[in-house]
The first five atom37 places (N, CA, C, CB, O) and aatype in JSON, in Angstrom:
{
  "aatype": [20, 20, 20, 20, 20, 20, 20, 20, 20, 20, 20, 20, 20, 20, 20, 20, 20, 20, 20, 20, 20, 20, 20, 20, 20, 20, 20, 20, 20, 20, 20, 20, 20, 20, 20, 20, 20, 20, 20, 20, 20, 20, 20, 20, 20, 20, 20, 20, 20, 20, 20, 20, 20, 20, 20, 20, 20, 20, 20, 20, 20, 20, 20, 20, 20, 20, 20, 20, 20, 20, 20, 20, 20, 20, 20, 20, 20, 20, 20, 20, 20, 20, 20, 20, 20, 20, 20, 20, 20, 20, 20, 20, 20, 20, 20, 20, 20, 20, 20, 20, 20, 20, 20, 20, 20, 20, 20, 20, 20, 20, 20, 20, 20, 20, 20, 20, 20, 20, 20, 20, 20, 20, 20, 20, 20, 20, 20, 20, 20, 20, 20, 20, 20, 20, 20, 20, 20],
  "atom_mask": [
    [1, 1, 1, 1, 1],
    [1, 1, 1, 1, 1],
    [1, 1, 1, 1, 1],
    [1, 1, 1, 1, 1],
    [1, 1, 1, 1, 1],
    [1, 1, 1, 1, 1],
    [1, 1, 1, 1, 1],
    [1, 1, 1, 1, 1],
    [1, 1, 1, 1, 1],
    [1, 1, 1, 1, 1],
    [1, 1, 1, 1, 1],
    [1, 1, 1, 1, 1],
    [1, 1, 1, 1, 1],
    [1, 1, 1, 1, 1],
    [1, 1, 1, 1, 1],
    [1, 1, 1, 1, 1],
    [1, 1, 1, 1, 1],
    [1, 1, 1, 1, 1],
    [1, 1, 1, 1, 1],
    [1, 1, 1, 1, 1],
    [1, 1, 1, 1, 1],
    [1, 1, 1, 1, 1],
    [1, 1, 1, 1, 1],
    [1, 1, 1, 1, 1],
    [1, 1, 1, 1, 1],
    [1, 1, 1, 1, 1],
    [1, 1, 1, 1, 1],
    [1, 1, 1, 1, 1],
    [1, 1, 1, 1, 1],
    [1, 1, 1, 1, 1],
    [1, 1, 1, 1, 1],
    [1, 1, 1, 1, 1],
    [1, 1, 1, 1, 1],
    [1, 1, 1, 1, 1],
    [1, 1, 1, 1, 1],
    [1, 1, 1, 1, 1],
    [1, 1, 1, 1, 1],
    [1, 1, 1, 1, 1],
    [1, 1, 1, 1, 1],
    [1, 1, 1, 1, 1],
    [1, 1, 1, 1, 1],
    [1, 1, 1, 1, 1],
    [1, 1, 1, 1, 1],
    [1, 1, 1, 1, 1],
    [1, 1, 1, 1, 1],
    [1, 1, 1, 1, 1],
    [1, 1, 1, 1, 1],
    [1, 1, 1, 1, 1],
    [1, 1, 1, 1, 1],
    [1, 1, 1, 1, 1],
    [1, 1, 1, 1, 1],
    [1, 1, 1, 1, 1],
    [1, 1, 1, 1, 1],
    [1, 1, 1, 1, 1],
    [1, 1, 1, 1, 1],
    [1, 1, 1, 1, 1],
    [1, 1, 1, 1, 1],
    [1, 1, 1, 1, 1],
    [1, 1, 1, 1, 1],
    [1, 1, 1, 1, 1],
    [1, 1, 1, 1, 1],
    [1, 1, 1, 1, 1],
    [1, 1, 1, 1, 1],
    [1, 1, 1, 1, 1],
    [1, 1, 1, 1, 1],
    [1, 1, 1, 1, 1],
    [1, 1, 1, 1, 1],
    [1, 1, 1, 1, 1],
    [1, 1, 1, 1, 1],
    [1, 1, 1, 1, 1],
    [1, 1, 1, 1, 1],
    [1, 1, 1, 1, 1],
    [1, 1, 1, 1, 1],
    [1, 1, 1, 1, 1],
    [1, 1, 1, 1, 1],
    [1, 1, 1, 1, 1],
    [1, 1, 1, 1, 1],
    [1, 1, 1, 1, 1],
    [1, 1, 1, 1, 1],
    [1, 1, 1, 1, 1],
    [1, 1, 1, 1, 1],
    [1, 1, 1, 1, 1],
    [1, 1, 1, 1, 1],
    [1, 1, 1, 1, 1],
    [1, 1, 1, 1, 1],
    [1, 1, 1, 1, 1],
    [1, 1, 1, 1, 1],
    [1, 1, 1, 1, 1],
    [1, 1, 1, 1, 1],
    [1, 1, 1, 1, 1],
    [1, 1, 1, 1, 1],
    [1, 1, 1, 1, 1],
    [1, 1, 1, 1, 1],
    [1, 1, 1, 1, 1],
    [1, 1, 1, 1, 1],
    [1, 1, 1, 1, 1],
    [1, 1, 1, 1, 1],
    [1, 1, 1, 1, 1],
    [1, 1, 1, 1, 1],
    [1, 1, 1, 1, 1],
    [1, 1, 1, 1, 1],
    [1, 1, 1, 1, 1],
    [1, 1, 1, 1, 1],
    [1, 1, 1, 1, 1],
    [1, 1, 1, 1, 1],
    [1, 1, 1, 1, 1],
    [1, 1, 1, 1, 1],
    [1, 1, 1, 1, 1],
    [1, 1, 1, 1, 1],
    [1, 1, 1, 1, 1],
    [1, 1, 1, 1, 1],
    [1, 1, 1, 1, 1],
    [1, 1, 1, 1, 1],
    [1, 1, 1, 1, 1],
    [1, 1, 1, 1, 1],
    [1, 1, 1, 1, 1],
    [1, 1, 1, 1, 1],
    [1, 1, 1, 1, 1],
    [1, 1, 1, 1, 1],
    [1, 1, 1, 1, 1],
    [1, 1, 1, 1, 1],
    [1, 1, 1, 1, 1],
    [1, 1, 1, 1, 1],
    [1, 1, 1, 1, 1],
    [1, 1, 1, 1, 1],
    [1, 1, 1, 1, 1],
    [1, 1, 1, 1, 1],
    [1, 1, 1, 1, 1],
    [1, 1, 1, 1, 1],
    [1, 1, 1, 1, 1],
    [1, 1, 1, 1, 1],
    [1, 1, 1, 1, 1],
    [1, 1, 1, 1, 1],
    [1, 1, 1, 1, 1],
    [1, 1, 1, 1, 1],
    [1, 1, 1, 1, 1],
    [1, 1, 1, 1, 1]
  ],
  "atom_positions": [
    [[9.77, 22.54, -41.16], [8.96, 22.9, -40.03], [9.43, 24.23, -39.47], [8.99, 21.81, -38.97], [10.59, 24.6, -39.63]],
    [[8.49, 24.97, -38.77], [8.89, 26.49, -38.63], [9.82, 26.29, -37.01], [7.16, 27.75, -38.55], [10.12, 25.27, -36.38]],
    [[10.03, 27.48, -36.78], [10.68, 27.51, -35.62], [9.59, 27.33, -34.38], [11.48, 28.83, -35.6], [9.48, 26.74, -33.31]],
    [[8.84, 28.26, -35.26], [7.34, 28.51, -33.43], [7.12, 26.76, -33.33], [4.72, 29.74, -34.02], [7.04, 26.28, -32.2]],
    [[7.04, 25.93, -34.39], [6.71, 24.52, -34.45], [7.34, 23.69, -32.92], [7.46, 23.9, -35.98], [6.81, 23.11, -31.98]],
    [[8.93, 24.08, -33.37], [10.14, 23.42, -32.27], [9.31, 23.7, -31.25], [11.86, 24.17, -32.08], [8.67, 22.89, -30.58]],
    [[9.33, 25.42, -31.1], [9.6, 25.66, -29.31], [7.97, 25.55, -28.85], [10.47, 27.62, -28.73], [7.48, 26.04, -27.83]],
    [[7.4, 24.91, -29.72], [5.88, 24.66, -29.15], [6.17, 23.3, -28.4], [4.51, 24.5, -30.48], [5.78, 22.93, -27.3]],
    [[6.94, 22.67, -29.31], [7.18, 21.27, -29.04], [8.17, 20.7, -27.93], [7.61, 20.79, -30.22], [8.0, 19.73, -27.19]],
    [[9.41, 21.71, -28.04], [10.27, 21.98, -26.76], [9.28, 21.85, -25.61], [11.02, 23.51, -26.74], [9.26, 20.86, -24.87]],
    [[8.48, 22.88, -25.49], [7.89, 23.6, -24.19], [6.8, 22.53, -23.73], [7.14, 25.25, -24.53], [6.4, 22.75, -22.59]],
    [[6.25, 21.47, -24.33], [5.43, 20.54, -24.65], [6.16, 19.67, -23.31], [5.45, 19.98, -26.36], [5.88, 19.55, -22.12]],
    [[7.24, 19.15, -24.19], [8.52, 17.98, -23.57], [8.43, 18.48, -22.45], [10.22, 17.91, -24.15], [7.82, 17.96, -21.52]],
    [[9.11, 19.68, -22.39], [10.21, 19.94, -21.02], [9.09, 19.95, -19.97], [11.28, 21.66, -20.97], [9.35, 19.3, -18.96]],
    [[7.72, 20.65, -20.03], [6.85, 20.23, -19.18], [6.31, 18.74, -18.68], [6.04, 20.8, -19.59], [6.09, 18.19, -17.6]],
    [[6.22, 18.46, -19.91], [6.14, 16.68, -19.49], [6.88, 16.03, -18.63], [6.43, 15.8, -20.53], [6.5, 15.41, -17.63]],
    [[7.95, 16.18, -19.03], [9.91, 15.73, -18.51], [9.2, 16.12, -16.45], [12.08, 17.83, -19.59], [8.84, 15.46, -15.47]],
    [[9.38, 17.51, -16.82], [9.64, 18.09, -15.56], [8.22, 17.46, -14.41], [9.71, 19.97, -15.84], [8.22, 17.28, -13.19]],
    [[7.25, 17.3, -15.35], [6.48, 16.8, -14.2], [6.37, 15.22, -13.82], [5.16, 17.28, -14.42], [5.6, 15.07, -12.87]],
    [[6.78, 14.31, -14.17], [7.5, 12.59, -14.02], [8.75, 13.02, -12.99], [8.31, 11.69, -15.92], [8.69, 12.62, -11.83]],
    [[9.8, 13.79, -13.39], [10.49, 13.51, -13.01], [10.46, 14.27, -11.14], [11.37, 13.69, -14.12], [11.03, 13.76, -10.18]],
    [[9.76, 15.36, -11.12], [9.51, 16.33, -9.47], [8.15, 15.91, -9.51], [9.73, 18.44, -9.34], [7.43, 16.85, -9.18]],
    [[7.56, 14.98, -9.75], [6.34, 14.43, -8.87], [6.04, 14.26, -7.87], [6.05, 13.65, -8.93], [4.88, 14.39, -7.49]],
    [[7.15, 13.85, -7.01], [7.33, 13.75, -5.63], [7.19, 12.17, -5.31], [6.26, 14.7, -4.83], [6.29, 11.48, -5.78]],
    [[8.12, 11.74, -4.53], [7.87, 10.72, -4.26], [7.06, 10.14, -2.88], [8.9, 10.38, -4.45], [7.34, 10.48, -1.73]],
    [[6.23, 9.37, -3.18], [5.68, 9.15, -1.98], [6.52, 7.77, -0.69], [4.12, 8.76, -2.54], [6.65, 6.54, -0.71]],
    [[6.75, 8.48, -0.07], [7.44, 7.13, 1.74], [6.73, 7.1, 2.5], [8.77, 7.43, 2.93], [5.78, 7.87, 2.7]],
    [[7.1, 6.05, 3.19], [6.14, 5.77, 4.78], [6.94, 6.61, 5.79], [6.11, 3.86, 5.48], [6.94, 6.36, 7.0]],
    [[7.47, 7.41, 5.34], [7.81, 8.66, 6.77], [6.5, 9.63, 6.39], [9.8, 9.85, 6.65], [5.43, 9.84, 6.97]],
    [[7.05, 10.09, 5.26], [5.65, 11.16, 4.66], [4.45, 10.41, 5.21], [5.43, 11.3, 2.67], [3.91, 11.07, 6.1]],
    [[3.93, 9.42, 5.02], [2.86, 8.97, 5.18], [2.39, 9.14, 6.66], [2.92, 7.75, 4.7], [1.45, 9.84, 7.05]],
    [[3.15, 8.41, 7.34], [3.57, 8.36, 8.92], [3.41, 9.98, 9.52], [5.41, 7.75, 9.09], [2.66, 10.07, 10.49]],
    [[4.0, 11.18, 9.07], [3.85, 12.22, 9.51], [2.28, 12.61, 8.98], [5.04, 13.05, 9.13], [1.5, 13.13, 9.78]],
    [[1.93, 12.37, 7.79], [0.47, 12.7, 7.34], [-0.62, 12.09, 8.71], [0.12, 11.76, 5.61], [-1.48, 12.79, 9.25]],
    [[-0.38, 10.95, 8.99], [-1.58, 10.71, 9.93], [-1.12, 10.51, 11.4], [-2.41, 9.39, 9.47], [-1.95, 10.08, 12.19]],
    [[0.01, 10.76, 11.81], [0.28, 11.23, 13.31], [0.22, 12.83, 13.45], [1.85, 10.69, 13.83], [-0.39, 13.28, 14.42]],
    [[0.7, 13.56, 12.71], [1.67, 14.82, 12.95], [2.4, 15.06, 13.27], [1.64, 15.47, 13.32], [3.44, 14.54, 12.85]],
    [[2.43, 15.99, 14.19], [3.89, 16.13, 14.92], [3.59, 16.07, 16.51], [4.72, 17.73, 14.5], [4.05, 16.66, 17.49]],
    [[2.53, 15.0, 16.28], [2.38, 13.94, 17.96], [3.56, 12.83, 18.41], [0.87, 12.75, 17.85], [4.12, 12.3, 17.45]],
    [[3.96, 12.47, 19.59], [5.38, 11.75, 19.96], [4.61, 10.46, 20.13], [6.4, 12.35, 21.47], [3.72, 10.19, 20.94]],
    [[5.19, 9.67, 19.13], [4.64, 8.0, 19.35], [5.12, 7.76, 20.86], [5.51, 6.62, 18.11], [6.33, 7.99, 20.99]],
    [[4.35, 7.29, 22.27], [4.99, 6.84, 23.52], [5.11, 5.63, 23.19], [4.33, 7.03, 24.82], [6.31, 5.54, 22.96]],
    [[4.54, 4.37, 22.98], [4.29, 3.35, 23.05], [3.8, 2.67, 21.27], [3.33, 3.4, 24.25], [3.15, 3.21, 20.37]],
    [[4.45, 1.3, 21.35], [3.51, 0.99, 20.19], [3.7, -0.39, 20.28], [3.83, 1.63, 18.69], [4.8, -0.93, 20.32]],
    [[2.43, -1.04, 20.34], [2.05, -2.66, 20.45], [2.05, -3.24, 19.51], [0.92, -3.06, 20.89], [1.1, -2.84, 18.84]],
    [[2.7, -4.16, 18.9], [2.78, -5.04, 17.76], [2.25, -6.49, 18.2], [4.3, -5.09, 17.2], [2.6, -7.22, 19.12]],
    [[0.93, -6.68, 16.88], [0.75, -8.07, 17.07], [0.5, -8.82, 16.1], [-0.09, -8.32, 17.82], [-0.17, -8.23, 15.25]],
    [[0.77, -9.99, 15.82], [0.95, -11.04, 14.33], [-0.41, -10.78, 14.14], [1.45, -12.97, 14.39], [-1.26, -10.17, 14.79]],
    [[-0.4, -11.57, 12.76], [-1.68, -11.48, 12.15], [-2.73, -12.33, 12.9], [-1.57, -11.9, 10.72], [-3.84, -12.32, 12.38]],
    [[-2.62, -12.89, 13.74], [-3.73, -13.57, 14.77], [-4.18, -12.99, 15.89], [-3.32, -14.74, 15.3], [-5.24, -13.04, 16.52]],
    [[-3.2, -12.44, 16.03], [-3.23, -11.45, 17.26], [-3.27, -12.13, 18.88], [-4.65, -10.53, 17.05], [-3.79, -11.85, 19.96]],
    [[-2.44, -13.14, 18.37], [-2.16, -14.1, 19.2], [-0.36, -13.98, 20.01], [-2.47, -15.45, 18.21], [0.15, -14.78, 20.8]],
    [[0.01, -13.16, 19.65], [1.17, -12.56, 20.56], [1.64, -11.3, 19.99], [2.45, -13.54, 20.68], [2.11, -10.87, 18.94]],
    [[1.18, -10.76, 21.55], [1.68, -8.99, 21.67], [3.13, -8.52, 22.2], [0.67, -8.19, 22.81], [3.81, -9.11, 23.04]],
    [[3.39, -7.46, 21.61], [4.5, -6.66, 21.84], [4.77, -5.89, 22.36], [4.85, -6.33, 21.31], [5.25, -5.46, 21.31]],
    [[5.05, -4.9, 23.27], [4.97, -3.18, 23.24], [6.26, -2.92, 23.02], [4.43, -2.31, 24.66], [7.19, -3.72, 23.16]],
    [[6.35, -1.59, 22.62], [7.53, -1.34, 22.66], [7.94, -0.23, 23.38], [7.91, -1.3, 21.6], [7.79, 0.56, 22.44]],
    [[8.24, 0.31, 24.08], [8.49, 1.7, 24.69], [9.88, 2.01, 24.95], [7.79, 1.86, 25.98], [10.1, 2.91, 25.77]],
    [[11.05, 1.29, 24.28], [12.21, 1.76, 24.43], [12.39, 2.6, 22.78], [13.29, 0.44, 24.89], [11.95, 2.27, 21.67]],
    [[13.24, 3.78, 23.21], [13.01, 4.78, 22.36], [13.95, 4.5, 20.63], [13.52, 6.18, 23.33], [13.65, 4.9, 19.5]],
    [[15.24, 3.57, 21.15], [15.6, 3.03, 19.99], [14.98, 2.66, 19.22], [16.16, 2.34, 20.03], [15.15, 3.15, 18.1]],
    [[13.8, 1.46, 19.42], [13.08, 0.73, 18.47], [11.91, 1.24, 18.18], [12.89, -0.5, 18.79], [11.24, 0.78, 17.26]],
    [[11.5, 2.21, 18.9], [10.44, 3.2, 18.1], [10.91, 3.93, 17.65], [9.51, 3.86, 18.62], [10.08, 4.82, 17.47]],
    [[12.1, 4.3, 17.16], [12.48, 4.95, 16.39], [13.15, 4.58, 15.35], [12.9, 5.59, 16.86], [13.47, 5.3, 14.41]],
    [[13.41, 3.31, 15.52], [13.68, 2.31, 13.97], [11.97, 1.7, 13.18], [14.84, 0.4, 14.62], [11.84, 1.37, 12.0]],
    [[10.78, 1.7, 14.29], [9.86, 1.58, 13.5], [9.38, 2.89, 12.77], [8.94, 0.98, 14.19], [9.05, 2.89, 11.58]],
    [[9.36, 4.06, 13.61], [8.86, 5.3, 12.99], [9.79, 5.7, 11.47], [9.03, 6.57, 14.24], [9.47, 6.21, 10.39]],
    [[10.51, 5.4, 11.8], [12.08, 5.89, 10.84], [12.95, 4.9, 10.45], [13.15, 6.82, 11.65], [14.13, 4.87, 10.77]],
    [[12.36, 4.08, 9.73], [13.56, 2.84, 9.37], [15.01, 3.51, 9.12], [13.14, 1.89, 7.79], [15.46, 4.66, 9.13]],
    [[15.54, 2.1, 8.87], [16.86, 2.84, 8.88], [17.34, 3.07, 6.9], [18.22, 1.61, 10.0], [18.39, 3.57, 6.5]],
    [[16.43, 2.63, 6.18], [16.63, 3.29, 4.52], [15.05, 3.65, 4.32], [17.32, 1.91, 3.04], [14.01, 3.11, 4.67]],
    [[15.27, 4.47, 3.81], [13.69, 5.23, 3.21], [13.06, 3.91, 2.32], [13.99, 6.99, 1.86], [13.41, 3.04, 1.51]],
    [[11.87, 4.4, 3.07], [10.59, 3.18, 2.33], [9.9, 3.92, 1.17], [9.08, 2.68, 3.58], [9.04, 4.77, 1.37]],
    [[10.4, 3.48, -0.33], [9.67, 4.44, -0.75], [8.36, 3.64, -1.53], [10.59, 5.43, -1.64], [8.7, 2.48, -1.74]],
    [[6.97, 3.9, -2.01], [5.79, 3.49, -1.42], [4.59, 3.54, -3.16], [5.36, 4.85, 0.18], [5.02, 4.53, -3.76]],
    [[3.9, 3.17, -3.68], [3.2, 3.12, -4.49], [1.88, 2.69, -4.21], [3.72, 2.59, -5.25], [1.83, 1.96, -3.22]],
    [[0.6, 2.96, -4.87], [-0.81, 2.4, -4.22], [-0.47, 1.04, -4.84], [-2.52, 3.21, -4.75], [0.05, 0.89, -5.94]],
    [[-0.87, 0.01, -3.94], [-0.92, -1.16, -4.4], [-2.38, -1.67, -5.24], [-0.59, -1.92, -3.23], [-3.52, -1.4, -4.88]],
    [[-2.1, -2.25, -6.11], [-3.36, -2.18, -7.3], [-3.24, -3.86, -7.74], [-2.95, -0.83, -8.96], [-2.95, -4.24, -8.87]],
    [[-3.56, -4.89, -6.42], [-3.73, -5.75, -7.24], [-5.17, -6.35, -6.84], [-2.55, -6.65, -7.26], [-5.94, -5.71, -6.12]],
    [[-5.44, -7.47, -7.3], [-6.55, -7.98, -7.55], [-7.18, -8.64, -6.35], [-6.39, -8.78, -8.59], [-8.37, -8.93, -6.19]],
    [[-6.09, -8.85, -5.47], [-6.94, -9.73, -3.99], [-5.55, -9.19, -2.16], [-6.77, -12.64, -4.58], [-4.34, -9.24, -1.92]],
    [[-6.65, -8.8, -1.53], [-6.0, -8.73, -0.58], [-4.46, -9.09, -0.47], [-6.68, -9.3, 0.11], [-4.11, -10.13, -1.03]],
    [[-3.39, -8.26, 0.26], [-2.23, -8.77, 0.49], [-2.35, -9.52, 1.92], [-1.17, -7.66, 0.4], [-3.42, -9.45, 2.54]],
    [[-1.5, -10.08, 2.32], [-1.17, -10.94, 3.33], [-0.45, -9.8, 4.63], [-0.06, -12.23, 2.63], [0.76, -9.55, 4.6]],
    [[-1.04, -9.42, 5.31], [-0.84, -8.59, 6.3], [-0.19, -9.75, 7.79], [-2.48, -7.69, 6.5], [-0.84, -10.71, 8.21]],
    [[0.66, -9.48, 8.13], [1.32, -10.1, 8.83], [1.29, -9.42, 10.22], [2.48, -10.27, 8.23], [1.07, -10.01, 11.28]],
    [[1.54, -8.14, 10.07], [1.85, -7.2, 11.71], [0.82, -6.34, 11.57], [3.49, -6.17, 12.0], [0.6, -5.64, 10.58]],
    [[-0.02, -6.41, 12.89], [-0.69, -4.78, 13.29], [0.11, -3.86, 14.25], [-2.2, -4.9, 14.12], [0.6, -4.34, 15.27]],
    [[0.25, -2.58, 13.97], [1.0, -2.21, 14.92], [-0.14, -0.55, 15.21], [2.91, -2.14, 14.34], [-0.37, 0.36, 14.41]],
    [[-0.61, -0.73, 16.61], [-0.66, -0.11, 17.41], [-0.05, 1.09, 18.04], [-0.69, -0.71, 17.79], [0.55, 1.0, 19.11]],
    [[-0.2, 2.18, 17.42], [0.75, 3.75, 17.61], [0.17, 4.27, 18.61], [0.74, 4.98, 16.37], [-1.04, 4.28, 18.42]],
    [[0.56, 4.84, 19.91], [-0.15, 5.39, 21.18], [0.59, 7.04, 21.35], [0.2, 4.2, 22.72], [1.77, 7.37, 21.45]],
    [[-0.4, 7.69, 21.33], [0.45, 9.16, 21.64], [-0.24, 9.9, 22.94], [0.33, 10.36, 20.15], [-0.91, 9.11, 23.61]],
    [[-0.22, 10.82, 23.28], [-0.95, 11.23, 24.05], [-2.37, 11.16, 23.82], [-0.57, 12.24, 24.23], [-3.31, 10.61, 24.4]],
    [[-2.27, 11.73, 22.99], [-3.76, 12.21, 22.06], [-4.69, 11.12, 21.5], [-3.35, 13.03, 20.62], [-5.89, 11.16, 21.78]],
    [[-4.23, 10.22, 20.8], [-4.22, 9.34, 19.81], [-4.09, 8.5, 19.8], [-3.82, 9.37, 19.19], [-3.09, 8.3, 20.49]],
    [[-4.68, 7.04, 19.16], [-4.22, 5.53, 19.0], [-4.29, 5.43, 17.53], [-5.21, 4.33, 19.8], [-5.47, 5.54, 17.19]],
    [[-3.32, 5.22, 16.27], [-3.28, 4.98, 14.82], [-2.74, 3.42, 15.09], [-2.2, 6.14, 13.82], [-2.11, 3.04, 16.08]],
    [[-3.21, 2.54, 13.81], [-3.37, 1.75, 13.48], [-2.38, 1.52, 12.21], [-4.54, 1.72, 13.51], [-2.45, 2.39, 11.35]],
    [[-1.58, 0.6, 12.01], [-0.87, 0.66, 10.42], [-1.1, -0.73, 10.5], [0.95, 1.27, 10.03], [-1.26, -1.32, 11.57]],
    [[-1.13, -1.25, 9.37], [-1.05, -2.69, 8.81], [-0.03, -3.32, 8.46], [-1.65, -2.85, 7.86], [0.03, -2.6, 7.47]],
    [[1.08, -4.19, 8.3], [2.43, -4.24, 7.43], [2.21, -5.48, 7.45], [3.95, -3.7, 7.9], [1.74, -6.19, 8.33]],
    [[2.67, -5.77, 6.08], [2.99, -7.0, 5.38], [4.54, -7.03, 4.74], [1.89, -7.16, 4.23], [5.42, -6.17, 4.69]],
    [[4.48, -8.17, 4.34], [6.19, -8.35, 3.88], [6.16, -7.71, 2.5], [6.86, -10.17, 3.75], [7.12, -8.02, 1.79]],
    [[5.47, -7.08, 2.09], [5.49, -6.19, 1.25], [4.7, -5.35, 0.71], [5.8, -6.53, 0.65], [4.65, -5.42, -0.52]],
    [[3.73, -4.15, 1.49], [2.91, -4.12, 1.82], [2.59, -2.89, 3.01], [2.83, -5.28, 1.95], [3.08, -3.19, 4.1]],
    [[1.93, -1.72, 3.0], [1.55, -1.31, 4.27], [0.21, -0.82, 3.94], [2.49, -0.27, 4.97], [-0.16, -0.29, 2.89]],
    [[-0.47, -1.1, 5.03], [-1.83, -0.38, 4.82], [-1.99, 0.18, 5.85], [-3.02, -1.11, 4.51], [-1.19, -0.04, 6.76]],
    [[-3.51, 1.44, 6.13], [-3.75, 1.98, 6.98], [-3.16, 3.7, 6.94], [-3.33, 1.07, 7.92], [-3.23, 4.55, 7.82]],
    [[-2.65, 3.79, 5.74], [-1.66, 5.13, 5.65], [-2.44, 6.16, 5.09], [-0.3, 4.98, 4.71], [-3.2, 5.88, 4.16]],
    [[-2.35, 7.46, 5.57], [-3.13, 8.7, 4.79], [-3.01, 8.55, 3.18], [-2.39, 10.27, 5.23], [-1.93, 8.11, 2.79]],
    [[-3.85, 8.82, 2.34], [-4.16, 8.37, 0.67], [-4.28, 7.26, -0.29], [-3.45, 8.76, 0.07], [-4.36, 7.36, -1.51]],
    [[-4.29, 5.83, 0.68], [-4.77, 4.73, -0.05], [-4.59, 3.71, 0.59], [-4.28, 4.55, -1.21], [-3.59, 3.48, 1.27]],
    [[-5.51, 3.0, 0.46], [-5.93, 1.7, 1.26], [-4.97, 0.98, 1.4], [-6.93, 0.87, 0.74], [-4.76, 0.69, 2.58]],
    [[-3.92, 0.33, 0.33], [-3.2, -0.47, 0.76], [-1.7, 0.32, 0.13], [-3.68, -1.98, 0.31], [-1.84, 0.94, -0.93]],
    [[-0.31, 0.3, 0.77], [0.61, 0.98, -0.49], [1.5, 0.1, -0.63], [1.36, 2.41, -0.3], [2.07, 0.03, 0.46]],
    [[2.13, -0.89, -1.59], [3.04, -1.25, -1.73], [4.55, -1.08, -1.46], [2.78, -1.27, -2.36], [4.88, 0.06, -1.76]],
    [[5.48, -1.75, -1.05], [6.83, -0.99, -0.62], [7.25, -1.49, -2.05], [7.87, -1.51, 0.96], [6.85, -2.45, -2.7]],
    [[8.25, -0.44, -2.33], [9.17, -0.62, -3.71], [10.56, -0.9, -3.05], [9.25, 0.91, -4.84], [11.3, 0.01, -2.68]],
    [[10.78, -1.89, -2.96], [12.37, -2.23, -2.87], [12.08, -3.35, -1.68], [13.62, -0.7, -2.37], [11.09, -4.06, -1.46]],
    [[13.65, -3.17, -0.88], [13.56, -3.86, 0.61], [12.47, -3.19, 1.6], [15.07, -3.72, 1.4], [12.27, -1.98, 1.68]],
    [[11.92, -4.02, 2.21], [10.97, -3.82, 3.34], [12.06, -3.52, 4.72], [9.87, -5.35, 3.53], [12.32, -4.47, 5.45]],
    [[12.54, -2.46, 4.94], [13.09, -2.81, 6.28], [12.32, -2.59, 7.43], [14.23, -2.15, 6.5], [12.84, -3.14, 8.4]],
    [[11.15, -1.92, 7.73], [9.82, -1.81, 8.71], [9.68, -3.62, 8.69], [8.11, -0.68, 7.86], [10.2, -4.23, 9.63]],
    [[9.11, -4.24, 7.83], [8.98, -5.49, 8.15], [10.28, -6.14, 8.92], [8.65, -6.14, 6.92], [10.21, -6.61, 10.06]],
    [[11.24, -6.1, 8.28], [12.65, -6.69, 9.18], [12.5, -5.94, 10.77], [14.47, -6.03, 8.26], [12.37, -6.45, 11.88]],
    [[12.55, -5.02, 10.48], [12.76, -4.51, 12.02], [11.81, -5.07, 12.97], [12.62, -2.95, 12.16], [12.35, -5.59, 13.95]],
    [[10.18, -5.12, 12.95], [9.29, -5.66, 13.37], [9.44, -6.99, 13.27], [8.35, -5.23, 12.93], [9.05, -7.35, 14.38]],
    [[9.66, -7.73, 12.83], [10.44, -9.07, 12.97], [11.39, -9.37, 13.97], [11.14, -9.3, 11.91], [11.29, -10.33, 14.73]],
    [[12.53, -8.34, 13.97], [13.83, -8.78, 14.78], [12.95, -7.86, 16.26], [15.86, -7.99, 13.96], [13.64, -8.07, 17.26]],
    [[12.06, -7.21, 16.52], [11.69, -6.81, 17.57], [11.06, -7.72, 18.22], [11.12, -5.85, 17.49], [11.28, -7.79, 19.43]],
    [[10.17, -8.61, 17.64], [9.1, -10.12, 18.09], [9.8, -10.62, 18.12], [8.01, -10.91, 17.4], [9.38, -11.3, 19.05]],
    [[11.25, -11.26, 17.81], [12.15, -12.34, 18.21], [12.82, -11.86, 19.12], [12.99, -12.9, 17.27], [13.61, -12.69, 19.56]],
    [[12.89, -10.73, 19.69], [14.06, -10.33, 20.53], [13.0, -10.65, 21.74], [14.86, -8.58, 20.33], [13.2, -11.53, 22.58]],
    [[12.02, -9.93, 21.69], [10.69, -9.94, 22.66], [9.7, -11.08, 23.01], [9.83, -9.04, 22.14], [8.72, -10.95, 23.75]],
    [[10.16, -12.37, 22.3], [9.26, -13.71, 22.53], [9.98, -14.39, 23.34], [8.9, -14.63, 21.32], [9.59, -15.49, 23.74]]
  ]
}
């Protein structure tokens, strides 16, 4: 095989390689900044999936463990065949603005680029929203 053969074939790979690997990964911070901006969450109401007990939150710690968990959420379109089980609505209030997110125990919907996104790993948004309704009931 000639040489031009290789570095056709090199240049083939290394493009391939390089675009899997700097694809970018998609999180629910990215996401989170895509459909707030750089608006200041004041307030944010959490309520079970019945909507049968509400939350607010306005102390700045725990909106800032919901905005910003404490390990990166990192996020995939979820592609399955029947609704996930959405557990928390949570209610984002800014000056400007009221956003809406969905979270499930594994699971967020409501996010800029796809209906529902799967979390890849630990859910800690779900934990945290959990230990916030038990602290708060």
């Amino acid at each position: 095989m000639s040489k031009k053969y290789w570095i056709v074939l090199f240049f083939i790979v290394s493009v391939f390689l390089i675009f899997f690997i700097f694809r970018g990964e998609v999180t629910y911070e990215d996401k989170l900044q895509d459909l707030i901006g750089n608006e200041d969450v004041e307030k944010i109401e959490i309520s079970d999936s019945t909507r049968s007990q509400i939350v607010t939150v306005e102390n700045p710690k725990d909106l800032q463990n919901i905005i910003s968990p404490s390990s990166k959420l990192s996020l995939e379109e979820y592609e399955g065949h029947h609704d996930p089980k959405n557990d928390y609505f949570l209610n984002l209030y800014t000056k400007e603005s009221e956003y809406l997110i969905v979270v499930g125990s594994s699971t967020i919907s409501r996010l800029p680029g796809a209906t529902v996104y799967k979390v890849l790993g630990d859910n800690d948004l779900y934990e945290t929203i959990t230990n916030i309704i038990d602290t708060n009931l």
